[in-house]
C-alpha positions in Angstrom: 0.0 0.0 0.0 1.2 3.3 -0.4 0.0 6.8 0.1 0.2 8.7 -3.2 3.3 11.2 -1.3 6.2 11.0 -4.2 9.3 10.9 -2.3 11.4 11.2 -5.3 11.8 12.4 -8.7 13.9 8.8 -10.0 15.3 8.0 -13.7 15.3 5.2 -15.9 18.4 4.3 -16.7 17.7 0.9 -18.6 15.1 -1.1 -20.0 15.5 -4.5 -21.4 12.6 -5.7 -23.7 11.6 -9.3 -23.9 9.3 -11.0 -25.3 6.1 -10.5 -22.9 7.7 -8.5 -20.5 10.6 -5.8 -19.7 13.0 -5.5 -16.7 13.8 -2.0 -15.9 16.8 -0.5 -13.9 15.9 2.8 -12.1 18.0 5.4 -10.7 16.3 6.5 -7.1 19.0 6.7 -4.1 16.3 7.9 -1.6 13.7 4.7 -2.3 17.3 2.2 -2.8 18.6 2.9 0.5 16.5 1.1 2.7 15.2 -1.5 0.0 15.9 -5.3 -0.5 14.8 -7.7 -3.0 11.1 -8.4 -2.9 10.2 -4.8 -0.9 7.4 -2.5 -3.2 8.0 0.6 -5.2 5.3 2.6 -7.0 6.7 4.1 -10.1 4.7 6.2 -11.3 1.9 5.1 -9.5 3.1 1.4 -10.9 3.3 -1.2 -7.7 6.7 -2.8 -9.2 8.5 -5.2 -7.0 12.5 -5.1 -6.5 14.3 -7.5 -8.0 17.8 -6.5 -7.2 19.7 -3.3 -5.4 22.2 -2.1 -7.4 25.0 0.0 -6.7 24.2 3.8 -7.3 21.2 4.0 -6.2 19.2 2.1 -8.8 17.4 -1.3 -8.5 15.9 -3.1 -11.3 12.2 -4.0 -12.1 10.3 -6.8 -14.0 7.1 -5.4 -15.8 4.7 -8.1 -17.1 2.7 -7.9 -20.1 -0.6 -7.2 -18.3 1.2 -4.2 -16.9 2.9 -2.8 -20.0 -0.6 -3.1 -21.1 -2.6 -1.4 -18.6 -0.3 1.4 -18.0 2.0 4.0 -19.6 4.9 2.1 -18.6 5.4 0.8 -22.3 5.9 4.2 -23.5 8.7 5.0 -20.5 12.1 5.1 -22.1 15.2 5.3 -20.7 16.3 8.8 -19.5 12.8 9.0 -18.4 11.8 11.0 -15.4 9.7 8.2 -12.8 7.7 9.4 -9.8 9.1 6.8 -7.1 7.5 5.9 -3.6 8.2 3.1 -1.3 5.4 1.3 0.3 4.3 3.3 3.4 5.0 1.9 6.4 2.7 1.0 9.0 3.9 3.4 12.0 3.5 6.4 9.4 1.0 9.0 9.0 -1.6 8.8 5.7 -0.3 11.5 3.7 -2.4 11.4 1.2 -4.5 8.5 0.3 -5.1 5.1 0.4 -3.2 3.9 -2.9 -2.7 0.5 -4.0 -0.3 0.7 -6.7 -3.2 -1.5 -9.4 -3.4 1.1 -12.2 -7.2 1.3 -13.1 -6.5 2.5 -17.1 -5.2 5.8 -18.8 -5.4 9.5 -18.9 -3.8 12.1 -21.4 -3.3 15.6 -20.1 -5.6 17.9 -22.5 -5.0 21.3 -21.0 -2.5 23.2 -18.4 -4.1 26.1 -17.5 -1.2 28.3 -15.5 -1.9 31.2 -12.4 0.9 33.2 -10.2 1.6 29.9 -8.3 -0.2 27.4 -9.1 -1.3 25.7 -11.8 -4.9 23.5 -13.3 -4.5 20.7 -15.2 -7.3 18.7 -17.0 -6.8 14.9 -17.9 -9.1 12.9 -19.8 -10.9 10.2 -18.4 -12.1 7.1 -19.2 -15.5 6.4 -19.9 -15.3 3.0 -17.7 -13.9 4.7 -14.9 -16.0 8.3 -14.6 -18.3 6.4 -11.9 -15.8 6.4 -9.5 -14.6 10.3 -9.4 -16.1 12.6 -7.6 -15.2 17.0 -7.2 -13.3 16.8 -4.3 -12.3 13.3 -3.8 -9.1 11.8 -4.2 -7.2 10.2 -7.4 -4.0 8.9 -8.3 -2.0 10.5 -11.5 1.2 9.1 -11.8 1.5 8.2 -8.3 0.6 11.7 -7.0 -2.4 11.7 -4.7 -4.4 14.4 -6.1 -7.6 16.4 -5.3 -10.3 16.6 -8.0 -11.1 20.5 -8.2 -13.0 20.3 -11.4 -15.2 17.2 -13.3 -16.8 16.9 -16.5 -18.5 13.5 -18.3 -15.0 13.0 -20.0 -12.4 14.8 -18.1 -11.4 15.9 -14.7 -9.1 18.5 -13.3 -6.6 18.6 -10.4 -5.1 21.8 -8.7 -0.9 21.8 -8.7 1.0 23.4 -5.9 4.4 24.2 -6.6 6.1 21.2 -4.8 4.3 19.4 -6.8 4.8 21.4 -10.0 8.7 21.2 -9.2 9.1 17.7 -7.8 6.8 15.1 -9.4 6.7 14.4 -13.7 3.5 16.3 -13.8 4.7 19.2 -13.8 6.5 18.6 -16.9 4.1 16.7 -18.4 2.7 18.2 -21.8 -0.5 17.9 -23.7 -1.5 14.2 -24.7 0.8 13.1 -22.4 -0.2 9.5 -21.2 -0.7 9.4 -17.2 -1.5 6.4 -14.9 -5.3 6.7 -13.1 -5.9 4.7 -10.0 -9.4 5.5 -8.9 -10.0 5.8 -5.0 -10.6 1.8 -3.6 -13.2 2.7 -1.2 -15.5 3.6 -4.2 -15.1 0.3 -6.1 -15.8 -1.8 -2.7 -19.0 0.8 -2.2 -19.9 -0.1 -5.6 -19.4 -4.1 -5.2 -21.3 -4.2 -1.9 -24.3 -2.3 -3.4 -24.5 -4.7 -6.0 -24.5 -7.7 -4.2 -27.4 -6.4 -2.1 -29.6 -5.7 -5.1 -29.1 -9.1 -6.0 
């Protein structure tokens, strides 16, 4: 589980394609320096699993099909800028949300609208998951617990402060960029549980 608080702005600094899958190697010496083999890194919102720490700060990934698939890890190249966070620990306070690393599908930024110090950005969103956003609830972009200011059937828009304009990918990110989406859990469980009762 992890909280949607990006710790660190990480590269990649290799990626190995195979034939249903890709390993990456990622540069990130504040996630690396407490983690062994097996701990959990979101990258870019991305639950990935260590498979090795490597010297320099970097430890390397396997990324499954289903994965490359369902997220816009396919399109991550090396030199790539990663939003990195290790799994939150249980003695440690919520920061943002409850975020479970399972990317729910696909955004593309569609507008940046800038003020003095802050900035809006719209995202598309996807039909199939519009049910479970709400104005002023919580969604993942990238790994970034975010705040929905604005909502529209097709779109949704989040409100960047300048930490996270200088510290996470977003605020680099330009139009039709691909983002990761994880919807809030709670809503998806509410939304099982009614169903079952009008069963």
């Amino acid at each position: 589980m992890f909280t949607g608080i990006v710790e660190e702005l990480g590269e990649v600094v290799g990626k190995e394609e195979l034939a249903d899958s890709a390993r990456f190697i990622i540069r990130g010496p504040v996630v690396t320096s407490d983690a062994r083999h097996g701990d959990s890194i979101a990258v870019n919102g991305v639950c990935l699993t260590v498979v090795d720490v490597l010297p320099g700060g970097q430890f390397s990934a396997d990324v499954m099909a289903e994965t490359l698939n369902r997220s816009s890890l396919a399109a991550v190249g090396v030199g790539g800028a990663v939003n990195l966070e290790r799994a939150a620990a249980i003695n440690s306070r919520l920061g943002g949300h409850i975020v479970q690393g399972h990317v729910d599908g696909t955004g593309r930024v569609v507008s940046r609208t800038p003020f003095e110090y802050w900035e809006v950005v719209r995202i598309a969103l996807p039909a199939e998951l519009s049910r479970y956003v709400v104005e002023k609830g919580s969604i993942t972009v990238d790994g970034i617990s975010l705040t929905v200011s604005g909502l529209g059937d097709d779109w949704f828009e989040v409100s960047l402060i300048p930490t996270t304009l200088s510290l996470t990918t977003l605020g680099r990110s330009g139009l039709r960029t691909l983002v990761n989406l994880e919807v809030d859990v709670i809503a998806k469980y509410v939304e099982r549980l009614l169903a079952d009762r009008e069963r």
